[in-house]
C-alpha positions as CSV (number, residue, x, y, z in Angstrom):
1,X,14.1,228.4,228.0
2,X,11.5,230.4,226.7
3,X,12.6,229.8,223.1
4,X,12.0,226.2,223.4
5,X,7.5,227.5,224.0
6,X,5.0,225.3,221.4
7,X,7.2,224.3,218.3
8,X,4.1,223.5,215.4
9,X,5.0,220.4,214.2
10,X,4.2,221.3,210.5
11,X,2.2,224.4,208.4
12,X,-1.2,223.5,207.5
13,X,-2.0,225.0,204.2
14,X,-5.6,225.3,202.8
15,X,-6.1,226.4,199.7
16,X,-9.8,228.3,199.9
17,X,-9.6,229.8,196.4
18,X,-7.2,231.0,193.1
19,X,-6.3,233.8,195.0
20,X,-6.8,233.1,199.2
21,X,-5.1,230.4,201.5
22,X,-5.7,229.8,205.0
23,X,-2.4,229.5,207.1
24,X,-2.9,228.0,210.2
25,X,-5.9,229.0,210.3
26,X,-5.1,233.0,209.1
27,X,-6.7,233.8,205.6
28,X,-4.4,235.5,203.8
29,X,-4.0,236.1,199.7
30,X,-2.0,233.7,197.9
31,X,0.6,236.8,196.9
32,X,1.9,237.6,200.3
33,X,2.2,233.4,200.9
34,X,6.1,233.9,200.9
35,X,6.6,236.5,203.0
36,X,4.0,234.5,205.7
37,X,5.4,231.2,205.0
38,X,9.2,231.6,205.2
39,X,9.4,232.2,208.7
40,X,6.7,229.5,209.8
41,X,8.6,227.0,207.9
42,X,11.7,228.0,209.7
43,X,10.7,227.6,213.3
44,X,8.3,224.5,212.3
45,X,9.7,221.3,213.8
46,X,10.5,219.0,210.8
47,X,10.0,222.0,208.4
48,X,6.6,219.8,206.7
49,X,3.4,221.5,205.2
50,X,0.6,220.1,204.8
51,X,-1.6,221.5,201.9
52,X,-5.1,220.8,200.9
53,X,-7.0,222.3,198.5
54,X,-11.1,223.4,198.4
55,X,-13.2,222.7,195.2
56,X,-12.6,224.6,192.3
57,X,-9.0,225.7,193.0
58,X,-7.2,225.9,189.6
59,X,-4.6,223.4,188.9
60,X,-2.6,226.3,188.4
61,X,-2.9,227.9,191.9
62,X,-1.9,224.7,193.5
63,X,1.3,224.4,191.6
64,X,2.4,227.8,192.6
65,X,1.1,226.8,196.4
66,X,3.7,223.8,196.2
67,X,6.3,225.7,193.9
68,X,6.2,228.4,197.1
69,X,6.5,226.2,199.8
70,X,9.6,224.5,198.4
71,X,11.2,227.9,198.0
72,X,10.9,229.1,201.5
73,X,12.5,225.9,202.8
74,X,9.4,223.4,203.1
75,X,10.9,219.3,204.1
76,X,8.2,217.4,203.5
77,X,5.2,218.4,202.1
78,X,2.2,216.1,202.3
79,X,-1.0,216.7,200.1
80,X,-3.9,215.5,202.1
81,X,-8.2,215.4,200.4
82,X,-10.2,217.6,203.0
């Protein structure tokens, strides 16, 4: 079936600055994450993210990465040092 094409195991989240994250590897700003996220998280495989985080991200701005995640359905998220 042509539904069953490349599942992505997981959503790789990079955190590039307070307000821009890359996506699988689409830059996009950190207010339309929701909206970009939700439906990745929904047709990833196990429903993980993994999130990493450039120098001189605010602690602040990676809260609200995680606290976003979790809100459009994320299973396990794993924080990984890039």
């Amino acid at each position: 079936r042509a539904e069953k094409r490349e599942k992505d195991a997981r959503v790789e989240i990079v955190l590039v600055s307070d307000s821009t994250v890359v996506v699988n590897r689409t830059t996009i700003m950190r207010s339309d994450l929701s909206g970009t996220l939700l439906p990745l998280i929904e047709s990833a495989e196990d429903h993980g993210v993994v999130i990493s985080c450039r120098n001189g991200v605010t602690h602040g701005a990676f809260v609200d990465v995680l606290d976003q995640a979790k809100q459009c359905g994320a299973g396990e998220i794993a924080v990984v040092d890039k």
